[in-house]
One Martini backbone bead per residue (centre of mass of N, CA, C, O) as a GRO file, in nm:
protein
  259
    1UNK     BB    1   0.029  -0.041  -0.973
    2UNK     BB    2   0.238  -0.333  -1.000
    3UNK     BB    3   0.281  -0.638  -1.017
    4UNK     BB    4   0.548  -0.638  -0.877
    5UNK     BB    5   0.470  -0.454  -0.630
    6UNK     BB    6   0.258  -0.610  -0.514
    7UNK     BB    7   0.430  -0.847  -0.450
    8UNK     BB    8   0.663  -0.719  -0.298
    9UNK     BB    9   0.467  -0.671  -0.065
   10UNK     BB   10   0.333  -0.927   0.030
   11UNK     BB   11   0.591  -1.063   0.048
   12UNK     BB   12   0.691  -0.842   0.318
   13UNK     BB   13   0.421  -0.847   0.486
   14UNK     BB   14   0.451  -1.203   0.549
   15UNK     BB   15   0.743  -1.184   0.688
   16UNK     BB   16   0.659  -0.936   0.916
   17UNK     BB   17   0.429  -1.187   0.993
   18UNK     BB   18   0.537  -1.474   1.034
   19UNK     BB   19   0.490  -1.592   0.705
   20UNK     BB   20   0.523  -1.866   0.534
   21UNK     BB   21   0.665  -1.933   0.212
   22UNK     BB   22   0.563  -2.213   0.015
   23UNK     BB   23   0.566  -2.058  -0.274
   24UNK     BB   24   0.704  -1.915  -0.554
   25UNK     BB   25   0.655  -1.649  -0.831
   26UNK     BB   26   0.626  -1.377  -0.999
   27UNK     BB   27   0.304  -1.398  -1.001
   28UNK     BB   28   0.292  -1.589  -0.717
   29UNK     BB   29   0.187  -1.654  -0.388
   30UNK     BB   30   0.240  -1.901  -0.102
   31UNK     BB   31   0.089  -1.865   0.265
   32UNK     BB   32   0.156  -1.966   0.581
   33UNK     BB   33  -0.074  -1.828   0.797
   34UNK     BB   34  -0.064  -1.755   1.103
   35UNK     BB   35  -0.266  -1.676   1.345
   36UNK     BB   36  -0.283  -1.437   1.364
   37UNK     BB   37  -0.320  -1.354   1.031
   38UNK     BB   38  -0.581  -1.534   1.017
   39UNK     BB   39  -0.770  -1.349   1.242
   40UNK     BB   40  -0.721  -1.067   1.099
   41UNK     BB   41  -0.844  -1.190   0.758
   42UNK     BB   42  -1.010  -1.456   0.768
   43UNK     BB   43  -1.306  -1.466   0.881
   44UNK     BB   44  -1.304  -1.705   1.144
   45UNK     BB   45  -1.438  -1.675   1.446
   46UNK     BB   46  -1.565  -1.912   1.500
   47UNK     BB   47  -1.327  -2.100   1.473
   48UNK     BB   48  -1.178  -1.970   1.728
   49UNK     BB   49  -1.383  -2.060   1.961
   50UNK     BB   50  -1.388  -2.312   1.916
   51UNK     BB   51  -1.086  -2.411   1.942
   52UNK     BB   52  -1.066  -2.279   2.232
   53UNK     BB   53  -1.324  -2.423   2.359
   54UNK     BB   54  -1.163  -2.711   2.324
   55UNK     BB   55  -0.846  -2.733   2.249
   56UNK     BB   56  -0.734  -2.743   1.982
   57UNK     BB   57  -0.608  -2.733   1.697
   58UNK     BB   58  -0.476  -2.590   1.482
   59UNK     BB   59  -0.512  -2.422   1.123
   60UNK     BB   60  -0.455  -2.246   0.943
   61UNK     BB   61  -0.404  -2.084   0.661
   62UNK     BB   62  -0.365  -2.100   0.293
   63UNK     BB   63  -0.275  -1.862   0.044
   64UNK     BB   64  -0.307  -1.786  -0.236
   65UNK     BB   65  -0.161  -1.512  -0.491
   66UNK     BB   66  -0.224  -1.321  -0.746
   67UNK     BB   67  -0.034  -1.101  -0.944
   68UNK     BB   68  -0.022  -1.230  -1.285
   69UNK     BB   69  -0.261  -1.393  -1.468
   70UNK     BB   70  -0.144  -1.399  -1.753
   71UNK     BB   71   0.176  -1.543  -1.682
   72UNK     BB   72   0.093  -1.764  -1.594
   73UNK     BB   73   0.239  -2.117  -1.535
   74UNK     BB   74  -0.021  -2.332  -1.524
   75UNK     BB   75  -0.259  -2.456  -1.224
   76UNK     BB   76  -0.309  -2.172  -1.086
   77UNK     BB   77  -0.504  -2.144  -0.766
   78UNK     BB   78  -0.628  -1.833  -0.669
   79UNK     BB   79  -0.617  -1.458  -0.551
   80UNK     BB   80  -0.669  -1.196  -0.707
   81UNK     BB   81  -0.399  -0.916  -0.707
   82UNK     BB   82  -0.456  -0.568  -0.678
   83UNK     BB   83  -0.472  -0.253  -0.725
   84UNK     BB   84  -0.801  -0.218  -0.516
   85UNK     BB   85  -0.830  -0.471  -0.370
   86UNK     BB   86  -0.962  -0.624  -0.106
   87UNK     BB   87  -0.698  -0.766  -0.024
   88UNK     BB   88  -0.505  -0.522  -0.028
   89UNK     BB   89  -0.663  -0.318   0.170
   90UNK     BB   90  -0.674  -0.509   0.392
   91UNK     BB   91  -0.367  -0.501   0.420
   92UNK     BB   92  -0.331  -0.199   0.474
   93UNK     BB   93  -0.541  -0.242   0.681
   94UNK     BB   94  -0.315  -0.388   0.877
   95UNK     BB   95  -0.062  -0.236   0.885
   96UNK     BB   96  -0.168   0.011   1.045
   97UNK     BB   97  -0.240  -0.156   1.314
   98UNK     BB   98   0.070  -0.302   1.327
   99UNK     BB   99   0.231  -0.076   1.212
  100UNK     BB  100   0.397   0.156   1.006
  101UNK     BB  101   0.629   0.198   1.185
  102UNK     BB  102   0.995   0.144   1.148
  103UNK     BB  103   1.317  -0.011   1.294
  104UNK     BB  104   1.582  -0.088   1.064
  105UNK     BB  105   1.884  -0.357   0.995
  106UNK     BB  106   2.177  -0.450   0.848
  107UNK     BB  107   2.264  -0.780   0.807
  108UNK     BB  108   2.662  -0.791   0.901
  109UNK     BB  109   2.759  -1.030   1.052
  110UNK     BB  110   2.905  -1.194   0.856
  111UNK     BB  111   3.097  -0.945   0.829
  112UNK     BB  112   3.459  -0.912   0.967
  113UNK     BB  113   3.385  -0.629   0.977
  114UNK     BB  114   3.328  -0.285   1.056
  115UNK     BB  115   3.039  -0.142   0.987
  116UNK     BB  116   2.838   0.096   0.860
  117UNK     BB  117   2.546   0.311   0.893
  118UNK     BB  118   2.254   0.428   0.715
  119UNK     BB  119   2.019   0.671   0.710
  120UNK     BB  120   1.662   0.592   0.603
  121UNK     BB  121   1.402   0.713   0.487
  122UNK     BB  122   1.061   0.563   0.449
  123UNK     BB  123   0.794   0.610   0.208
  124UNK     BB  124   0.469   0.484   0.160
  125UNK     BB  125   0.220   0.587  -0.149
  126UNK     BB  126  -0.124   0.683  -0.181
  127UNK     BB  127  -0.279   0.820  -0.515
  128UNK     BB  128  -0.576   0.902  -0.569
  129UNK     BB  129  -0.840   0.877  -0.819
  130UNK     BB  130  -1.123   1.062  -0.827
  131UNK     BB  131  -1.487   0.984  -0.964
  132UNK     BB  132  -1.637   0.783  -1.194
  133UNK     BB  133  -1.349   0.679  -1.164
  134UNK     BB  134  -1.045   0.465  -1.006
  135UNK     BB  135  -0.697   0.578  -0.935
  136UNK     BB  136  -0.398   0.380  -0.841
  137UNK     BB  137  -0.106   0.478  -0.651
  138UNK     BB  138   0.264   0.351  -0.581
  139UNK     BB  139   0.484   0.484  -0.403
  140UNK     BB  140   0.877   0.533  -0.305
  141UNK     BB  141   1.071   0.656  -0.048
  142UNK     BB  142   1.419   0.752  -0.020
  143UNK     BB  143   1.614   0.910   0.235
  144UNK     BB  144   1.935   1.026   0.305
  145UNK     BB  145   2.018   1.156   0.657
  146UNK     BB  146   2.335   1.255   0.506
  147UNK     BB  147   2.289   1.300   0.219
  148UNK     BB  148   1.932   1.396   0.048
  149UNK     BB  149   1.924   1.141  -0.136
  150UNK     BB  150   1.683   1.018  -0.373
  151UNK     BB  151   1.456   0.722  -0.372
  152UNK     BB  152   1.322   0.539  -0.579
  153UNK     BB  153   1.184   0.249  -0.515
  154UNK     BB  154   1.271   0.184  -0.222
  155UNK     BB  155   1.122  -0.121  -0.178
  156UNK     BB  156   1.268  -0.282  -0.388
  157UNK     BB  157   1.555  -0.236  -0.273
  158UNK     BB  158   1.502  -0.407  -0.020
  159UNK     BB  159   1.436  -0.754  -0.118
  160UNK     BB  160   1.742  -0.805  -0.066
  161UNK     BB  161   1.774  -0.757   0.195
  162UNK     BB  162   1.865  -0.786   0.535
  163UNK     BB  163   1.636  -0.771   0.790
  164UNK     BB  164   1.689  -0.603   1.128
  165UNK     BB  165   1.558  -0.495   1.462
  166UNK     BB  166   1.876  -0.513   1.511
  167UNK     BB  167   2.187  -0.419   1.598
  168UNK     BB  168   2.441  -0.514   1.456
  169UNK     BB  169   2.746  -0.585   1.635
  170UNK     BB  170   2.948  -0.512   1.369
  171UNK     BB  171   2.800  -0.212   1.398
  172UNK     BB  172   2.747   0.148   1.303
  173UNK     BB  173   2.539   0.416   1.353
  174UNK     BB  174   2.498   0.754   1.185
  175UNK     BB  175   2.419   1.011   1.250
  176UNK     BB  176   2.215   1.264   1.153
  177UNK     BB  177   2.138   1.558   0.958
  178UNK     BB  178   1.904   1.520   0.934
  179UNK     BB  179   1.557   1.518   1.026
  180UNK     BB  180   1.279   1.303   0.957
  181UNK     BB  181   1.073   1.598   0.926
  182UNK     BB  182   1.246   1.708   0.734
  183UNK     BB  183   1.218   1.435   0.533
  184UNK     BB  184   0.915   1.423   0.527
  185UNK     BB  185   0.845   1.694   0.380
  186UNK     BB  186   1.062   1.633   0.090
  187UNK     BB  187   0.839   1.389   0.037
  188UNK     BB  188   0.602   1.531   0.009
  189UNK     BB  189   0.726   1.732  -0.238
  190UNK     BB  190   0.743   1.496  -0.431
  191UNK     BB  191   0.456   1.424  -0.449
  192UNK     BB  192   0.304   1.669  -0.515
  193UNK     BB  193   0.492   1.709  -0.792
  194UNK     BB  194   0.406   1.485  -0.968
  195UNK     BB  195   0.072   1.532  -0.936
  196UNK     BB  196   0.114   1.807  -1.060
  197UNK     BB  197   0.281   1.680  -1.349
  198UNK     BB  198   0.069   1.504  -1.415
  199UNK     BB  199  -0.213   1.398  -1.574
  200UNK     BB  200  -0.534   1.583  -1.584
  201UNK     BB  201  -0.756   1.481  -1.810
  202UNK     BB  202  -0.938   1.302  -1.666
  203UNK     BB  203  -1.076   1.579  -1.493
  204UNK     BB  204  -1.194   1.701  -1.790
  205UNK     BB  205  -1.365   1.421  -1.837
  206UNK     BB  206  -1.557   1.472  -1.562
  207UNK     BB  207  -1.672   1.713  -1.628
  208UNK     BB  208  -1.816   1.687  -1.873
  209UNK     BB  209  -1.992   1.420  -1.782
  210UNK     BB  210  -2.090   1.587  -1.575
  211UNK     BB  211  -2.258   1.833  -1.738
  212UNK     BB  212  -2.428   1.590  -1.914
  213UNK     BB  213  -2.564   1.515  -1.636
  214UNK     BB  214  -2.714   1.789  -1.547
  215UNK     BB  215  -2.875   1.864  -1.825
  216UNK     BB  216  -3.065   1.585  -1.786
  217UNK     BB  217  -3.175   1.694  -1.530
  218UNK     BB  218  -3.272   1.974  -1.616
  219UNK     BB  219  -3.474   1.819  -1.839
  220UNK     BB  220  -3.677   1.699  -1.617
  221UNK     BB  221  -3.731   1.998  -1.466
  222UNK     BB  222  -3.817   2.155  -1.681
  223UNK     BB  223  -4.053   2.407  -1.571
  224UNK     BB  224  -3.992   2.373  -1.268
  225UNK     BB  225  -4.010   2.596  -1.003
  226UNK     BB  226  -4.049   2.362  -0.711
  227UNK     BB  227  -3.835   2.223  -0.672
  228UNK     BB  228  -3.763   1.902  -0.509
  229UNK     BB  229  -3.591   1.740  -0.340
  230UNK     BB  230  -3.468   1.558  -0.543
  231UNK     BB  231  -3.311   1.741  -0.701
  232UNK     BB  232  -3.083   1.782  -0.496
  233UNK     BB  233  -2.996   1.476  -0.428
  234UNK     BB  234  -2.923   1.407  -0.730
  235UNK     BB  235  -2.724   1.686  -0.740
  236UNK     BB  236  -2.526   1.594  -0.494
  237UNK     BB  237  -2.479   1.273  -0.651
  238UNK     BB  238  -2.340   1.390  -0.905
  239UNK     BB  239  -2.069   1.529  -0.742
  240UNK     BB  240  -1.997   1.297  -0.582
  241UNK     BB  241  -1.930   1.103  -0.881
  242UNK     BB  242  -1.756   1.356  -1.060
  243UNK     BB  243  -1.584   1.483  -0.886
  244UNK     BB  244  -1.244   1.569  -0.891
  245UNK     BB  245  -0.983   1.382  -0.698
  246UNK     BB  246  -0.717   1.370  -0.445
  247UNK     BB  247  -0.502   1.150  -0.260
  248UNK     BB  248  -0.283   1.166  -0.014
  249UNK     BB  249  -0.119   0.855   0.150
  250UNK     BB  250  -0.021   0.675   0.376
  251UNK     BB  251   0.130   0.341   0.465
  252UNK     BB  252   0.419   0.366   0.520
  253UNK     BB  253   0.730   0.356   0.732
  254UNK     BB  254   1.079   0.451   0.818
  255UNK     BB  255   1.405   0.316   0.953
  256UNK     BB  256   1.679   0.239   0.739
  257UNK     BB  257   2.011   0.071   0.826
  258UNK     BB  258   2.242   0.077   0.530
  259UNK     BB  259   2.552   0.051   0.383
   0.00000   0.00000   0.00000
């Protein structure tokens, strides 16, 4: 996931959380926090219980995070914030508990005439490699459920849009022709795709390290008949560390009418 992925995320995620944004640049992001999401992220029971039994005015926190440290310009102090960090990932785990999925409209008020809205399917992709080492890539795509067609970035697409929750008053929706499970279908085989075609050397090289981590554990049993428990565990210690894997989850997705 790209430094750019990351901000548009973030971006993203606190707009749609209430939490207003006092500040930005294409590498950082500092945001006045609600209530809700300062109890939800910041880790601060014990004052606002105190907060609360006094009757006190509250403060959310306000946060600054740094999604690329290399090009900052001046003296920018916050949270570097990157794809597998654990405010990223708690991030991640905040939007699945506030809901994945969503169903937003393209606000043309503003526009004269009466205009049409197309709905497209789009779902966001974590797809982890794991091994003795972790590598973790965030995907976006978008169907459109009128004529089938895919669209690779569709999360960075969206963040010029102006959307809203409700229907705007001078447009209507057409109905889809896809089906939005069969259109997840499509979109899960299109990730599946990638996996399929992405460079696999990384598994063949912990294979190997697996392999040479193995050699060293029966180095030291060698000659040992009734080998002890310890090596049971060791070695299923070394599959469990070196063993290639990969997961691939949503992260969230909806509907959104686009003209």
């Amino acid at each position: 996931m790209f430094p750019q992925q990351v901000h548009s995320y973030l971006r993203d995620f606190f707009l749609e959380n209430d939490c207003h944004i006092v500040n930005e640049s294409d590498h950082y992001i500092t945001v006045q926090l609600s209530i809700d999401m300062d109890k939800r992220i910041m880790n601060r029971p014990f004052y606002w219980r105190y907060l609360e039994s006094t009757n006190g005015v509250p403060c959310p926190a306000q946060l600054t995070l740094i999604t690329d440290q290399t090009k900052l310009d001046g003296n920018i102090k916050g949270e570097v914030v990157h794809f597998g960090s654990p405010r990223l990932n708690q991030l991640f785990r905040a939007t699945k508990e506030l809901g994945a999925f969503v169903q937003m409209f393209e606000n043309v008020n503003h526009l004269e005439t009466k205009t049409i809205l197309t709905p497209w399917l789009a779902v966001n992709y974590k797809v982890s490699y794991y091994c003795d080492q972790t590598k973790e890539m965030l995907y976006s795509f978008g169907l459109n459920l009128m004529t089938g067609q895919l669209l690779d970035g569709f999360q960075e697409s969206l963040s010029e849009v102006d959307l809203v929750t409700a229907m705007p008053e001078n447009a209507f929706e057409l109905p889809y022709i896809i089906k939005p499970i069969r259109a997840l279908e499509r979109l899960n085989v299109a990730i599946e795709n990638i996996v399929q075609q992405d460079d696999h050397t990384w598994a063949e090289e912990a294979n190997k390290r697996w392999h040479k981590a193995q050699q060293v554990l029966e180095y030291f049993y060698d000659g040992v008949e009734d080998k002890p428990e310890s090596y049971e565990m060791e070695k299923q210690a070394l599959e469990e560390q070196y063993d290639p894997r990969i997961k691939i989850e949503v992260i969230n997705g909806g509907l959104f009418y686009l003209k």
